[in-house]
N, C-alpha and C positions, 0 to 999 in steps of 0.2 A: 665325189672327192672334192674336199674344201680347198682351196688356192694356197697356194705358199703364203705369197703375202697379199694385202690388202688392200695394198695400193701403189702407184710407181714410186712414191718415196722411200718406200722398205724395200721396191726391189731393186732400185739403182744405188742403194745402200750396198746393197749382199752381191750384185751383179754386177763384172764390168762391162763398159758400152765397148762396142767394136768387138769386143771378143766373145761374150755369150749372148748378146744384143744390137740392134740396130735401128734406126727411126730412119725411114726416107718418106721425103715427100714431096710436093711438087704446089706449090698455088701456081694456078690459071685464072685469067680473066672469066670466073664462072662461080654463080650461084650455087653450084651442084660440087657433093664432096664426096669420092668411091671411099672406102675405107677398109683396112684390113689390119684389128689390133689383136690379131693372131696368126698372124703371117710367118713367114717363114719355115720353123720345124717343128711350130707351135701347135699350127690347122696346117697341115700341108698344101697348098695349091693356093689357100686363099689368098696372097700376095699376085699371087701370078695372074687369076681372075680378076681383083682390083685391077693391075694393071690394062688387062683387055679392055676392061666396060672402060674405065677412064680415058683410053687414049690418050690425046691430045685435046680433048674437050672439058672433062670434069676435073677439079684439085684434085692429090691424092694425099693419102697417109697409110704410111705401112708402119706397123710395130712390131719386127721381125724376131724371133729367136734364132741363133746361131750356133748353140752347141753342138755337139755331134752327137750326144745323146741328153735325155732331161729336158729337154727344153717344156714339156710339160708343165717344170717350176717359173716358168715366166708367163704363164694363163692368167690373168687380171679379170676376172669377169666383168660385161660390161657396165654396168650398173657404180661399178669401182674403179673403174678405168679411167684416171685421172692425167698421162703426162701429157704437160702444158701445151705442148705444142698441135696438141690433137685436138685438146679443149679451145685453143684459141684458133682455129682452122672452121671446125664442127661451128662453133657461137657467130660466124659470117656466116654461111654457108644458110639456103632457103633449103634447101633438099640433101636428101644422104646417104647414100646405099654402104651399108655395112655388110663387108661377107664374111661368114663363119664357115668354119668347118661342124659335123657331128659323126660320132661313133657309129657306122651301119656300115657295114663289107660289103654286104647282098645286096642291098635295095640302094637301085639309082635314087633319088628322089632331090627335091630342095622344100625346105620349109619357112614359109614364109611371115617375118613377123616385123615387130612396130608397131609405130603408133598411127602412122600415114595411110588412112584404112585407102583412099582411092587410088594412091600410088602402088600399095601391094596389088590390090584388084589387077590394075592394069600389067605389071610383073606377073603373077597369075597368068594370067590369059595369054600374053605373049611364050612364055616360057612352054602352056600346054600347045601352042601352036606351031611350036621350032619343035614339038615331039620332046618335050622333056618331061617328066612326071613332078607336081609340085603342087601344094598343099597351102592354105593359106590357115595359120592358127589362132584356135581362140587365143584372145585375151586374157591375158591373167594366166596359161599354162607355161608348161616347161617351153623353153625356147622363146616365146612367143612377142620379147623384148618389146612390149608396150609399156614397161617403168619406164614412166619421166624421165626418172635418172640412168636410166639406158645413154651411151654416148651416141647412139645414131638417132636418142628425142630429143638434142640438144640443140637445134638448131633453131634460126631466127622464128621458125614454124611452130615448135615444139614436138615436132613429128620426122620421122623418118624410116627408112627399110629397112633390116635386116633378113641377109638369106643365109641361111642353114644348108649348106650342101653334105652332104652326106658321104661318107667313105669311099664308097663304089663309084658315087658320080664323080669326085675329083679323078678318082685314078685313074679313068679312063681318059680324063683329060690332057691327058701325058705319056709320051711310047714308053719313057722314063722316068718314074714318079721321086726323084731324088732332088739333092737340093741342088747339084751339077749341071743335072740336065734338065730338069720341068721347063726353063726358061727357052730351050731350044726344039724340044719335043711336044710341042704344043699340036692334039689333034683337031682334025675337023668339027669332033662335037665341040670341041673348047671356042673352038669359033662363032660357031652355032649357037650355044648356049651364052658366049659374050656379047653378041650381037642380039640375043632375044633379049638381054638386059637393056642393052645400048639401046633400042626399040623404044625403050618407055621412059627414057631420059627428058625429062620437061625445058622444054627449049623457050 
């Protein structure tokens, strides 16, 4: 399914901020930029996992949806993903961990893509070693955000992370996978899984 709109200018057009929308973010004294421009009720959980890997160490950017239902209509693919404040975040920033949500109920898994082939490597390996199931993808497929114009290859490097987590893997990450409580009901694996990110953060 093709995106509503095209770009954040059409959608802060048709969309108010604060009420079906919201940006937060955080600069920190750091190279490295977690990022989540489908957060909220968009990818479910992926805001809340930004938050984890980030801590207190890496900048953040969240581009949340807030409806109570639709928020769907506020998906920007990355490639298109243009508001400013993300772009001039991403353009400092050496390094980038982008987290997505994807469609799969059943299958734990995370898929791992970008342009940053030695930094996914090392993601890989950490994430099968904290017991997570995860996948590193060619180039050029679905998910597999190695375009340039991907906003997690926009960085001073031209390169960066995206993970793909998948349906089932979020929802376990949470006793309650709602937008009231994920923030409070964060489980073990979520820990788990944030820290095997946190693992491969280049210091």
């Amino acid at each position: 399914m093709s995106d509503k709109y095209k770009n954040f200018e059409e959608l802060s057009e048709a969309e108010e901020y604060g009420v079906d929308y919201r940006i937060r973010f955080a600069n920190r004294p750091s190279n490295i930029i977690t990022m989540a421009i489908h957060g909220g009720g968009i990818e479910t959980g992926t805001s809340e996992v930004a938050i984890g890997i980030a801590g207190d160490i890496t900048s953040l950017y969240l581009f949340e949806g807030m409806k109570s239902s639709g928020n769907g209509d506020l998906h920007i693919t990355s490639t298109n993903f243009d508001e400013p404040t993300a772009l001039e975040m991403v353009s400092k920033a050496d390094y980038a961990y982008s987290i997505h949500g994807y469609a799969d109920s059943i299958n734990k898994n995370t898929k791992i893509g970008g342009a940053d082939k030695e930094l996914k490597q090392k993601v890989y390996e950490s994430l099968i070693a904290h017991g997570f199931s995860a996948e590193i993808l060619e180039e050029g497929t679905a998910l597999a955000g190695s375009d340039e114009e991907n906003i997690c290859n926009k960085t001073t490097r031209g390169m960066g992370v995206q993970l793909e987590i998948s349906t089932a893997q979020r929802n376990v990450f949470f006793g309650k996978n709602t937008a009231a409580d994920r923030q409070n009901t964060q489980t073990q694996e979520f820990y788990n899984y944030t820290q095997a990110i946190k693992n491969t953060i280049p210091f």
